[in-house]
C-alpha positions as CSV (number, residue, x, y, z in Angstrom):
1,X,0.0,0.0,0.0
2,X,2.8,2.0,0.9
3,X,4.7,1.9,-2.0
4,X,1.3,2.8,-4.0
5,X,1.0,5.8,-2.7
6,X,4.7,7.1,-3.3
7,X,4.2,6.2,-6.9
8,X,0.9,8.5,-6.7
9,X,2.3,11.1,-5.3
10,X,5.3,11.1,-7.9
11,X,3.1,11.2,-10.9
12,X,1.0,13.6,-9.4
13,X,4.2,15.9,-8.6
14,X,5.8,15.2,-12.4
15,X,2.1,16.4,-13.7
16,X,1.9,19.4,-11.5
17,X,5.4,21.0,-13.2
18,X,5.0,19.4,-16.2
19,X,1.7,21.9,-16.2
20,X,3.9,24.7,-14.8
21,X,6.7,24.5,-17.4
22,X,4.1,25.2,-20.2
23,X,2.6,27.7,-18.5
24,X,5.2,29.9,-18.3
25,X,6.5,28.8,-21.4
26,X,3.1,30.2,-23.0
27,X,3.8,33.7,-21.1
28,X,7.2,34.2,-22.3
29,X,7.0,36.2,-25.2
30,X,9.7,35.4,-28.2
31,X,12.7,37.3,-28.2
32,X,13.0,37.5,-32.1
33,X,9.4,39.1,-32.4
34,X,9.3,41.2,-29.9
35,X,10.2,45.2,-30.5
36,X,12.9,46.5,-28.5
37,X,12.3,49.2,-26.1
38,X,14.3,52.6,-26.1
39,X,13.8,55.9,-24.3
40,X,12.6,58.5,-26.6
41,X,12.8,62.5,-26.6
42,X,10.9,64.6,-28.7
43,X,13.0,66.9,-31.6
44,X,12.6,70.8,-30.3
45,X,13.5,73.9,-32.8
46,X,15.9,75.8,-30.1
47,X,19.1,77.1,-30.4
48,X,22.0,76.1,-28.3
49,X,24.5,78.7,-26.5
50,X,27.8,77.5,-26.1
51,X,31.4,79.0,-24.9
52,X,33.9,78.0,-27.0
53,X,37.6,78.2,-25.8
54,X,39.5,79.1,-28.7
55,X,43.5,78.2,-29.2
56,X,45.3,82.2,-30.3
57,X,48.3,83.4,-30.3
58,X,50.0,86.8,-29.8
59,X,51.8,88.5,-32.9
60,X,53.7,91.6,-33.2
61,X,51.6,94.6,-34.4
62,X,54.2,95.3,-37.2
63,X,57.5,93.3,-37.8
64,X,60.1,93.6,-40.5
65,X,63.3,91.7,-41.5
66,X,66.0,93.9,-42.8
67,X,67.9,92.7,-45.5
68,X,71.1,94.5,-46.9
69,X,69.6,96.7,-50.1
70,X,73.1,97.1,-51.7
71,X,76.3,94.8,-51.6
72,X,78.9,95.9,-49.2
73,X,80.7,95.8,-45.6
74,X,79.5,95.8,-42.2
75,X,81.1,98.9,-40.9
76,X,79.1,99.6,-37.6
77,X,75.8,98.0,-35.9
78,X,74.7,99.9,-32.3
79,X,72.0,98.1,-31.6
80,X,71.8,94.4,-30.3
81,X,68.7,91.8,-29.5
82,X,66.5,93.6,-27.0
83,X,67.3,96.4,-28.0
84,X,64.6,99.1,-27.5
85,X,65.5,101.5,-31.2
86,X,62.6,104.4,-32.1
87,X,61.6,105.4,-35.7
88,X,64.1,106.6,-37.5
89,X,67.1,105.8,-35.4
90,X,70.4,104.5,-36.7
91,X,70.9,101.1,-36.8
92,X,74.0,99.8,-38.2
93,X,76.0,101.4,-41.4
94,X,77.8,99.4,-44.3
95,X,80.9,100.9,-46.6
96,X,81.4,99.7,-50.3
97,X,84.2,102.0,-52.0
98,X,83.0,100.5,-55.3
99,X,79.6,102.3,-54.8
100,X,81.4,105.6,-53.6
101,X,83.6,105.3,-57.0
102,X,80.2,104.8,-58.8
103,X,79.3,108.4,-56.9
104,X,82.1,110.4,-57.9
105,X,82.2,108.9,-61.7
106,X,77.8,110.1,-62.6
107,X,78.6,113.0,-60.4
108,X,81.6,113.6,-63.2
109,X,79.7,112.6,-66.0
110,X,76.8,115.0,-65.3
111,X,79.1,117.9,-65.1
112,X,80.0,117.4,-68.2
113,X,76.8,116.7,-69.8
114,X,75.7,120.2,-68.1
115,X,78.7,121.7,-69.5
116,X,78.0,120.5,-73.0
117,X,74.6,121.5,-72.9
118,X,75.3,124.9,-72.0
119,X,77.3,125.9,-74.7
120,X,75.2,123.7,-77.7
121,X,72.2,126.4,-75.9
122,X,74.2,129.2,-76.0
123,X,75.0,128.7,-79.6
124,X,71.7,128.1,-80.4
125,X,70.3,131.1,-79.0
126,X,73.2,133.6,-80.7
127,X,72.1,131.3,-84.1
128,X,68.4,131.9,-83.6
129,X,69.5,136.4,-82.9
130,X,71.5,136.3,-85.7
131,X,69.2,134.7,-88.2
132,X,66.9,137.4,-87.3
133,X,69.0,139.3,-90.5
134,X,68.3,137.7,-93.9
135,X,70.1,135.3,-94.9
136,X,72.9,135.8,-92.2
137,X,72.1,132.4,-91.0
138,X,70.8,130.0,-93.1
139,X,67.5,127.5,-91.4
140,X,69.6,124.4,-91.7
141,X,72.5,125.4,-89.5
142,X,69.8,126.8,-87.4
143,X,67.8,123.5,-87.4
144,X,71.1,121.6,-86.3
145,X,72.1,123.9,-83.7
146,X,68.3,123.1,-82.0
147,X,68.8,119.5,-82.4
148,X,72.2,119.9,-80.5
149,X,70.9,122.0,-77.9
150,X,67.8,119.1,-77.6
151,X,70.3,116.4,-77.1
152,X,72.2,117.4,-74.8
153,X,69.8,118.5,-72.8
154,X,68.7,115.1,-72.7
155,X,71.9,114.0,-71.6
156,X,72.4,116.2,-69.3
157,X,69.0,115.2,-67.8
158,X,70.0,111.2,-67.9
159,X,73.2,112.0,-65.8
160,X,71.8,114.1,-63.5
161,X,68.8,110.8,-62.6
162,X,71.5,108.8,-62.8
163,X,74.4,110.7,-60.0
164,X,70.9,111.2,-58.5
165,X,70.4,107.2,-58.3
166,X,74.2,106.7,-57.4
167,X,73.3,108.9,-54.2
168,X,70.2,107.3,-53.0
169,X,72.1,104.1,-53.3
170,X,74.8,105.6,-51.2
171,X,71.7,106.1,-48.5
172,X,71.5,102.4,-47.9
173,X,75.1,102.4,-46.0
174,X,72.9,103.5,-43.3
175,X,70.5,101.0,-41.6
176,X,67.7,102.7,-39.9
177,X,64.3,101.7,-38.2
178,X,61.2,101.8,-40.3
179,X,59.2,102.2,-37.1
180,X,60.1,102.0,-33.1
181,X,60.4,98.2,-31.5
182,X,62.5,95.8,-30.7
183,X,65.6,94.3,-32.1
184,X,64.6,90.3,-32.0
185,X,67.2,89.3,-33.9
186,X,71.2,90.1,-34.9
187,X,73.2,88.0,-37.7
188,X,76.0,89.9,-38.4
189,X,78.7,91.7,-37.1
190,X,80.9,94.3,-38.0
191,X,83.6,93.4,-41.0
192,X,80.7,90.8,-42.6
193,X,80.0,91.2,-46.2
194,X,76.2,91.3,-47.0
195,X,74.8,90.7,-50.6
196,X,72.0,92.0,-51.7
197,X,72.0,89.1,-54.0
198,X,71.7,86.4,-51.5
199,X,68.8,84.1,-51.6
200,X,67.0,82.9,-48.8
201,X,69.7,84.2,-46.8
202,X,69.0,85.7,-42.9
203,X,68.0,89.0,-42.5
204,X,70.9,91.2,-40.8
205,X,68.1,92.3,-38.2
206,X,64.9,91.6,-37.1
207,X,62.5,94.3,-35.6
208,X,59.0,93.8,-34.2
209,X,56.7,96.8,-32.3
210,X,55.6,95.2,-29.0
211,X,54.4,97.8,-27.3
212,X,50.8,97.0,-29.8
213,X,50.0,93.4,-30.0
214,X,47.6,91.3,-32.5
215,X,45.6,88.3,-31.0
216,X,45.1,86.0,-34.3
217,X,42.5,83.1,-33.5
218,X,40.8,81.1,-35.8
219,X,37.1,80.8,-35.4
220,X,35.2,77.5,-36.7
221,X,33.0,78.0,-39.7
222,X,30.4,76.4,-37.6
223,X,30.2,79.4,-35.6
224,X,31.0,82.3,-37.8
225,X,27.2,82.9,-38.2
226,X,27.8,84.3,-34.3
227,X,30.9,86.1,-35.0
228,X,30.7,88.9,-33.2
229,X,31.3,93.0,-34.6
230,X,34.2,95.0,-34.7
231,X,34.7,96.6,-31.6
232,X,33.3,94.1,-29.5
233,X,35.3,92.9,-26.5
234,X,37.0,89.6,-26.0
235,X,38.6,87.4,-23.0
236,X,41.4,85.7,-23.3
237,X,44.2,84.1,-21.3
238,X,47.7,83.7,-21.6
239,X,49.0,80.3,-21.2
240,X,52.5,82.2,-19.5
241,X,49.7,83.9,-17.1
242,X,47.1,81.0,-16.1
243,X,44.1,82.5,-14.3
244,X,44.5,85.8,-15.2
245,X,41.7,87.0,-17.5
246,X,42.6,90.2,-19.8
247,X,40.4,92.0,-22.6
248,X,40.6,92.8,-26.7
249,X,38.7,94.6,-28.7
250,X,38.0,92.9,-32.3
251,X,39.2,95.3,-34.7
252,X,40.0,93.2,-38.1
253,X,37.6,90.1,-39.7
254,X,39.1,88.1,-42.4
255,X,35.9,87.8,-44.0
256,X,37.3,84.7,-45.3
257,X,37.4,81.0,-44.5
258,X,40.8,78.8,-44.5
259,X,39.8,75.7,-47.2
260,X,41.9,73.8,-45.0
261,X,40.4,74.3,-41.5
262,X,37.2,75.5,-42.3
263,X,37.8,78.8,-40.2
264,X,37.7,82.6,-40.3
265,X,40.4,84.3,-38.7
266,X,39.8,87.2,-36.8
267,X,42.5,89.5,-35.1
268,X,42.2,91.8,-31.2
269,X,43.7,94.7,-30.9
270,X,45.9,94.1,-27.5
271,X,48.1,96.7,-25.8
272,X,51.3,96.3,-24.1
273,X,52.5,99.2,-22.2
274,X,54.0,97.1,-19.6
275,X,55.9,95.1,-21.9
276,X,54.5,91.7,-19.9
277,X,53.5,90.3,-23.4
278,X,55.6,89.2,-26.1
279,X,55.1,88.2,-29.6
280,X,54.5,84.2,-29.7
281,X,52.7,83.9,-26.4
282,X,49.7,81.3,-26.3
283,X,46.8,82.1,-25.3
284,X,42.9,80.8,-25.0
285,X,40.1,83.3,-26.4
286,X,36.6,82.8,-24.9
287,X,33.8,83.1,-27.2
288,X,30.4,82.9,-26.3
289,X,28.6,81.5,-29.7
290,X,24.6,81.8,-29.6
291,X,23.9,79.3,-32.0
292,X,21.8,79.2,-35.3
293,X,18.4,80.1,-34.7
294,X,17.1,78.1,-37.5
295,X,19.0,74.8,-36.0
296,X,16.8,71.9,-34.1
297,X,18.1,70.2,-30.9
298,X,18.3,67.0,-29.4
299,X,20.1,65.4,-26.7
300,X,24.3,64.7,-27.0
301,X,23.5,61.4,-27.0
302,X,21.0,60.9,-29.6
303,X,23.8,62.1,-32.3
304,X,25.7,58.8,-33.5
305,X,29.4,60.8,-34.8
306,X,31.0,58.4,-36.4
307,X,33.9,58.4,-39.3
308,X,31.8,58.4,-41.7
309,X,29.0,59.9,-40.8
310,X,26.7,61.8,-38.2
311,X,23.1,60.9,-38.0
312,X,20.1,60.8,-35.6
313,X,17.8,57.3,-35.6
314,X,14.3,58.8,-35.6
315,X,11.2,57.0,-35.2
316,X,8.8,56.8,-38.1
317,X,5.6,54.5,-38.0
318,X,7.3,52.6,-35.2
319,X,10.4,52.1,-37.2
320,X,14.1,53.5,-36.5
321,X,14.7,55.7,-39.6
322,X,18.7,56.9,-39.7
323,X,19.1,60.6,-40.8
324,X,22.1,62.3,-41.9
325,X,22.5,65.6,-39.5
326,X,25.3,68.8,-39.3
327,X,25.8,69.3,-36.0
328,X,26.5,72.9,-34.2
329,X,26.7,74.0,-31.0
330,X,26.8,71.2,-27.7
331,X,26.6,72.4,-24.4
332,X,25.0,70.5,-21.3
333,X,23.5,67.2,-23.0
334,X,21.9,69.6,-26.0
335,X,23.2,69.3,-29.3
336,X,22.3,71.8,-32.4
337,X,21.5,69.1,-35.7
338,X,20.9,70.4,-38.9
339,X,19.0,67.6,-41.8
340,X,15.8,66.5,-42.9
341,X,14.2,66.0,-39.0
342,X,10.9,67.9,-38.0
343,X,10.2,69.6,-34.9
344,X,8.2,67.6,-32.9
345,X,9.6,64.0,-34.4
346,X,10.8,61.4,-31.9
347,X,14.9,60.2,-31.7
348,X,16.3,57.5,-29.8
349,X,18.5,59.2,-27.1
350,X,20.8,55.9,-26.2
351,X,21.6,55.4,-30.2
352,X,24.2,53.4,-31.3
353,X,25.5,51.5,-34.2
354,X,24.0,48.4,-33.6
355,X,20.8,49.3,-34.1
356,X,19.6,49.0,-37.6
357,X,17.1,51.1,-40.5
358,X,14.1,49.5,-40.2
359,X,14.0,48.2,-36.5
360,X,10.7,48.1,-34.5
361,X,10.4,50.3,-31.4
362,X,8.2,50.5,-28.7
């Protein structure tokens, strides 16, 4: 009897799962049907602010290289790197004797010229009295006498330009500054012949005004459209001066962008009485951009960026739908897109590249 009613109870047991197992076999649902689920925001039309810190860099106001204009000898140079030199000033002198030769030789040959053309005009003029008398003189003779006096006035006026060219060469001994800087460079010393032949050769000094500094930073063509006016005011800091925020004042736009980096440069006005700065210095700009006001956003994440491509997967009829976007400005988890999405459409905010066109969504 015993042993009948283990082997009751056993079957009964085996039944009772046996019923459970296709139970809940019945309430799973299958995994290959069934539409994933993803968290969903809606698209908005709303631009997004952002502050963009900008890599810049400081440049000298006005800088020249000073090359040797004529060949010749370093005879004297009085100023030195750091040197502090003023418009005008005297800053090293060269000697070439063959020029000075050159001098003396037009001034020679102009003389004469002037000499000849005095008497050919004198002539002519007791030619032209004389003929005054019928046939004293006759109109040939007085013809050639003209020409003569013509001529050599020519000549005379051709060596005169050129003892006058011989001179102003003779002014390029002398070195001085176009404008008042600093000497940021020296390459020669006295008793060293410069050429003005040489090619690609270093300058004999460098000069740069630092006392008026130019800010050059590149702004992204993305945010050009919120490029601000002339005049405006700018932050910035220096990279040699960390947390230490100075002002500019925009005062030139390129109004052109680099094909290469897709930017505009822009340049601050920034002004060194101090002498703190220096040309070369690094520095960030901060620039608030507003945004487009005819972009849409989304959330950061909703943007896929990949090498190839950006895109947004938008839901469509309960379907993902990939769309090609530009994006703009990002700050906080916003994101300006650009592309053929509607205001009010739905994107999947976790998107990814696993998830395919045409994929059901709850």
């Amino acid at each position: 009897m015993i042993k009948k009613h283990i082997v009751a109870i056993t079957s009964t047991i085996i039944i009772f799962y046996s019923c459970s197992d296709n139970k809940a076999s019945e309430n799973k649902k299958d995994p290959v049907n069934a539409a994933p689920h993803y968290t969903l925001a809606k698209v908005e039309r709303a631009k997004v602010s952002e502050q963009l810190k900008l890599p810049a860099q400081l440049a000298a106001y006005q800088e020249v290289s000073i090359f040797p204009k004529v060949n010749g000898y370093v005879k004297t140079v009085s100023v030195d790197i750091g040197s502090h030199v003023q418009k005008g000033q005297v800053l090293m002198t060269l000697e070439a004797p063959e020029l000075e030769q050159a001098v003396a030789q037009a001034k020679e040959k102009y003389a004469r010229a002037k000499s000849d053309y005095t008497i050919s005009k004198e002539n002519y003029a007791r030619l032209k009295e004389a003929s005054a008398t019928p046939g004293a003189i006759s109109p040939l003779d007085l013809a050639t006498a003209k020409s003569k006096a013509e001529a050599d006035s020519s000549l005379s006026n051709a060596e005169k330009a050129n003892w006058q060219m011989q001179q102003t060469m003779m002014d390029y001994l002398i070195v001085t500054a176009p404008f008042s800087g600093v000497i940021t460079q020296r390459n020669v010393h006295p008793g060293a012949l410069v050429s003005a032949e040489a090619k690609d050769g270093k300058p004999m000094l460098e000069l740069k005004q630092v006392d008026h500094l130019r800010l050059q930073v590149d702004i992204p063509e993305s945010a050009v459209a919120s490029l601000k006016k002339k005049n405006d005011s700018v932050s910035f800091e220096l990279s040699a001066y960390p947390g230490v925020e100075r002002k500019g004042h925009i005062s030139r736009i390129s109004m052109n962008i680099n094909e290469q980096f897709r930017s505009e440069r822009i340049e601050l006005d920034v002004y060194n009485a101090d002498g703190t700065l220096a040309p070369g210095m690094y520095a960030d700009v901060l620039f608030n951009s507003d945004g487009s006001p005819n972009a849409l956003s989304v959330p950061r994440s909703a943007v896929v960026i990949s090498t190839e491509r950006k895109y947004v997967i938008v839901v469509r009829n309960g379907k993902a739908v990939k769309v090609d976007v530009i994006t703009g400005n990002q700050a906080h988890n916003k994101m300006e897109i650009v592309g053929a999405v509607q205001p009010g459409e739905e994107v999947i905010t976790d998107a990814n590249d696993e998830i395919k066109d045409g994929t059901n969504v709850q």
